[in-house]
N, C-alpha and C positions, 0 to 999 in steps of 0.2 A: 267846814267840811261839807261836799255837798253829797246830798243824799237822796237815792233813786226809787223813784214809785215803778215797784214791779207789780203789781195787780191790785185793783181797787175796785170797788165795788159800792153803790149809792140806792137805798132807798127812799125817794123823797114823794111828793102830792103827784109827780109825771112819772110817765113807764122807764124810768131811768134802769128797772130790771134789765130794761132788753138794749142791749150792746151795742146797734143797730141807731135805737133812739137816741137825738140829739135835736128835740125842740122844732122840728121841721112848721108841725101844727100849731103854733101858740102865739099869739096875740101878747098885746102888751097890756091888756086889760085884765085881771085877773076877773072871774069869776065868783069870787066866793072870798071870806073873810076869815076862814078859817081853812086851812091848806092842810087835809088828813094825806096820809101818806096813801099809797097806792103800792098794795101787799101784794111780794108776789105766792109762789104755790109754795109754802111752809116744807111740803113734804120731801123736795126736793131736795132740802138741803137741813133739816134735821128729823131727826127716827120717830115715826108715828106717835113711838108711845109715848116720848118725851113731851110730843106737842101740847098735848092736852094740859098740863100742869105749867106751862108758859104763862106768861100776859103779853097782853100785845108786842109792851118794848124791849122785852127779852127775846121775843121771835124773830123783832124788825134786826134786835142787834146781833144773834146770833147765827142767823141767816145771813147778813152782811158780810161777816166775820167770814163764813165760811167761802160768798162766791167771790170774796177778796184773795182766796186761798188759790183758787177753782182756777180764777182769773191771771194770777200769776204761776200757774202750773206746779206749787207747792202740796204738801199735803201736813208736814210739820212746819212750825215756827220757836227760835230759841228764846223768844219771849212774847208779852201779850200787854199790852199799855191801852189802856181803856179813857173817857172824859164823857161827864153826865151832869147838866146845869140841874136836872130836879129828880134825877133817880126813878125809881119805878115808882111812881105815883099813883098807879092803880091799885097795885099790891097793897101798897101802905092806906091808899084809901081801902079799899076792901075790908083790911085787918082792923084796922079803927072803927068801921060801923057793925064788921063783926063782932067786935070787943062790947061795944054800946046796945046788940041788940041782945045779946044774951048775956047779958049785968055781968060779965068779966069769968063766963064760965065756959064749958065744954068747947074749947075754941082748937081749931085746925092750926095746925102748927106753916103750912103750907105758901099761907100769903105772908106771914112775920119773915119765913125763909126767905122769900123772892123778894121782900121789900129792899133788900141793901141793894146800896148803888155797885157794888164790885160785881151784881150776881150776873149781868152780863161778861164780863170779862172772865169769872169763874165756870160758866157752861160750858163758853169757847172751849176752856181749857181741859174742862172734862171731855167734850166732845172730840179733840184732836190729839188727848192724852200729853198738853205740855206740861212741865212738869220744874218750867224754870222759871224766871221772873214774870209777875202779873200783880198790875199797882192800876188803880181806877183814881182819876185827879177830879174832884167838885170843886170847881173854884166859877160858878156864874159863865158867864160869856167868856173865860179864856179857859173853859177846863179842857178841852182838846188840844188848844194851843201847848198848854202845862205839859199833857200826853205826849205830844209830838216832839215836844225841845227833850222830854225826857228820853225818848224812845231814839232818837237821834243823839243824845249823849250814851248810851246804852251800843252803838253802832260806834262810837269814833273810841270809846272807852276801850271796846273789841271785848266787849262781854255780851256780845252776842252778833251773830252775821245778818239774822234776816229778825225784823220784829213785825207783828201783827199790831197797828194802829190806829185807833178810831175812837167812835162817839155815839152818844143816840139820846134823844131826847122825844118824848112824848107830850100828846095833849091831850086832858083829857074832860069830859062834858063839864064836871066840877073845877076845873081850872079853868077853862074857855068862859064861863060865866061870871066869874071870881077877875078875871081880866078884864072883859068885856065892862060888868057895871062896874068897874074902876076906870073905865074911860081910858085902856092904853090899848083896845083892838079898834080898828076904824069898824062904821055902820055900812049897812051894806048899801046905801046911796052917795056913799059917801070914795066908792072904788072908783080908784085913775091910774093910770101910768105912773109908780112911785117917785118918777125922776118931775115928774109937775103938780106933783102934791100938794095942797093946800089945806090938806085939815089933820088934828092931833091922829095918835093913833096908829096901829099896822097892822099887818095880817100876821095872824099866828098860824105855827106850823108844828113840823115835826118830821121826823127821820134820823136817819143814821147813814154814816159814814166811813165804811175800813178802808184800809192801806195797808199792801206788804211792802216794807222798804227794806234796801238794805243798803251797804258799803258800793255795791258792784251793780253795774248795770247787766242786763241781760235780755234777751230778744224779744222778752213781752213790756220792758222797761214803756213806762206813757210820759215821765221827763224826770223834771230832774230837782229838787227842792233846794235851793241856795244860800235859803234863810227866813230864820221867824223870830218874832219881837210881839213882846206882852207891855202893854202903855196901861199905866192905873192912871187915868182920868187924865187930860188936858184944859189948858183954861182957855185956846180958840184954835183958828185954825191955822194962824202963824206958827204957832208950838209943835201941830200936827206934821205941818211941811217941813220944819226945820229938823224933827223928830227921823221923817222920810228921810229928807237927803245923807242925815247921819248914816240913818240902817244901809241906803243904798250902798255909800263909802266904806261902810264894813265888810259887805260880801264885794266886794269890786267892781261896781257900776254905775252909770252915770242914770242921771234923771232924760237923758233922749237916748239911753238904751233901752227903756223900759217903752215894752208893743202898744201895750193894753193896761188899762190901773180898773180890777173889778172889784166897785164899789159898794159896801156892806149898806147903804140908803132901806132903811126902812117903810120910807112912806109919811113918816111922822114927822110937820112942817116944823115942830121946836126940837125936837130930840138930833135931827139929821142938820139941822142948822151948820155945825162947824164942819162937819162932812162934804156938806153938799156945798159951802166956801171953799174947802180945800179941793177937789174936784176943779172947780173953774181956775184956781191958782196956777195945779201942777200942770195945765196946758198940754195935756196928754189923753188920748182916745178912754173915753172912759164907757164903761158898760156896766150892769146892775142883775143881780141877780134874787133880790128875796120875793120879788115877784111870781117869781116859780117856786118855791123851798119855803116861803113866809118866814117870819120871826123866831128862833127859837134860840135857847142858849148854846145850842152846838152846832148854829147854822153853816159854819165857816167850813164843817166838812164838806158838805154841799159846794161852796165856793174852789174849796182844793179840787175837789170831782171835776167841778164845771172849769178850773181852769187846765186841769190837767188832760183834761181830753179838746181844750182847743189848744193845746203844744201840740199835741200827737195827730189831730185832724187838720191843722192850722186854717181851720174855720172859724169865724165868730157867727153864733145862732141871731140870726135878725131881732128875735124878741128881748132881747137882752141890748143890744146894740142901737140904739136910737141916733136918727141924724146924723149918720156917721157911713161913710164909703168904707166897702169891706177891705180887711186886714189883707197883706202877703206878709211872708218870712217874718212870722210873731216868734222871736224869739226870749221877748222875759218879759212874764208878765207879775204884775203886785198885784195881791188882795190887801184892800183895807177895811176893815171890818171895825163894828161898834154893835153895842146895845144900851139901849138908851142912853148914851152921852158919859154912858158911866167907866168902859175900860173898852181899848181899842187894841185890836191888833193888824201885825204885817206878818204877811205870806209872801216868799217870791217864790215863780215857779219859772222852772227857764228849758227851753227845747235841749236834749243832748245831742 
């Protein structure tokens, strides 16, 4: 069944707030090692009073949620399907050192609340008063993916017409250092062009990602979603390809229908190993995106964002694109995504 992105909405490290931006300014060299997102104005899009008792990843994702709303000229949705690799990790930090600094007394009930991983999915739902299905999936690097298949079984089921679907994941000083001396963020002499990477390592990130889908296209539709697949580990990149070609034969496509293959490469010369193999195999334009959005376990909304608005611009942004003569009539594009070697998924997105 295929299924149509009617408004979506992206906060990631670039001004992806503004509708406008699409990478014009950006180099292939990132900057920085650590890719904090770039907030837009809070107020616009939830109630002053609410803001204050937020944490960062509740504002990034509830603010998403809403201009994904905005974006597809919606104001209700008949359901809310959320995905979080580490949850509100502020919160939960916060409440643990508040727990420890006042020997287990007089404590605020406030951060313990906002620490679950549903409570972005749950404010959405206060805020727009929905009132029907709302399920939050943690499952590492495929918990969106989980969100999506679900939210798209939820549409063909026809237990519901339009759902609100997304992700968000944060980073925060105590994580970024806990990553960092474990030796899986690169050093910062150590930043290139991810696709000529030669040392362990990647850029960490963070952001979020919504989508209003439904059954039905309609005049704000940006394309059209054909099919997704959750892979628990591969042993190389034969397995990866022969994995592709299946998916491709399921939704009804060939390997030289597909425009563009936008590859989840982190940067990391061991972890990207059977990626960046299958990449030269499938003999098809490929482009890379965690150079802008960095590492995170919900990076792949990012990737849906970034591919679904080159269906609908049929541009590819030069920073993304290396070596390669620009695209005409991109009509289906694959995401193949990973995090660290460990579960890999396929996205197709195709022009309607």
């Amino acid at each position: 069944m295929e299924i149509y992105i009617n408004g979506m909405a992206c906060i990631s490290h670039h001004n992806t707030i503004d509708e406008n931006y699409f990478f014009e300014d950006i180099g292939s060299v990132p900057l920085s090692n650590q890719l904090t997102a770039t907030e837009p104005n809070y107020k616009d899009h939830i109630p002053a009073n609410l803001i204050r008792r937020m944490s960062h990843i509740v504002k990034m994702g509830v603010s998403t949620g809403m201009m994904s709303l905005k974006s597809a000229g919606i104001e209700k949705v008949d359901a809310i399907v959320t995905g979080t690799g580490m949850g509100c990790c502020e919160d939960t930090d916060k409440f643990l050192r508040t727990l420890l600094d006042n020997d287990e007394r007089f404590l605020t009930p406030t951060s313990f609340i906002q620490s679950t991983h549903n409570t972005v999915a749950g404010q959405i739902a206060l805020q727009i008063k929905c009132h029907g299905y709302n399920f939050t999936y943690v499952h590492q690097n495929l918990s969106f993916e989980y969100a999506l298949l679900d939210a798209m079984m939820l549409l063909k089921e026809e237990e519901a017409s339009t759902v609100l679907v997304g992700a968000v994941d944060e980073i925060t000083p105590s994580m970024f250092e806990l990553f960092y001396r474990g030796g899986h963020i690169k050093k910062l002499e150590e930043l290139q062009p991810i696709w000529n990477s030669t040392t362990k390592g990647y850029l960490v990130g963070e952001g979020a990602g919504f989508f209003n889908i439904s059954a039905n296209i309609t005049p704000s539709t940006y394309a059209k979603i054909k099919g997704v697949k959750c892979i628990q580990g591969i042993t190389d990149s034969s397995e990866l390809e022969n994995i592709v070609n299946f998916f491709l034969l399921e939704i009804g496509l060939k390997k030289d229908q597909i425009s563009l293959v936008l590859s989840g490469n982190s940067g990391d010369v061991v972890t990207d190993n059977k990626i960046s193999e299958f990449n030269k195999a499938i003999n098809q334009p490929i482009a890379y995106f965690k150079h802008l959005c960095g590492e995170y376990f919900t990076s792949s909304t990012f990737a849906l964002w970034l591919a679904a608005n080159i269906i609908k611009r049929q541009t590819v942004p030069l920073a993304i694109f290396p070596n390669h003569e620009p695209l005409s009539n991109i009509q289906n594009l694959l995401i193949v995504n990973h995090h660290e070697d460990h579960q890999y998924s396929l996205m197709c997105v195709s022009k309607c």
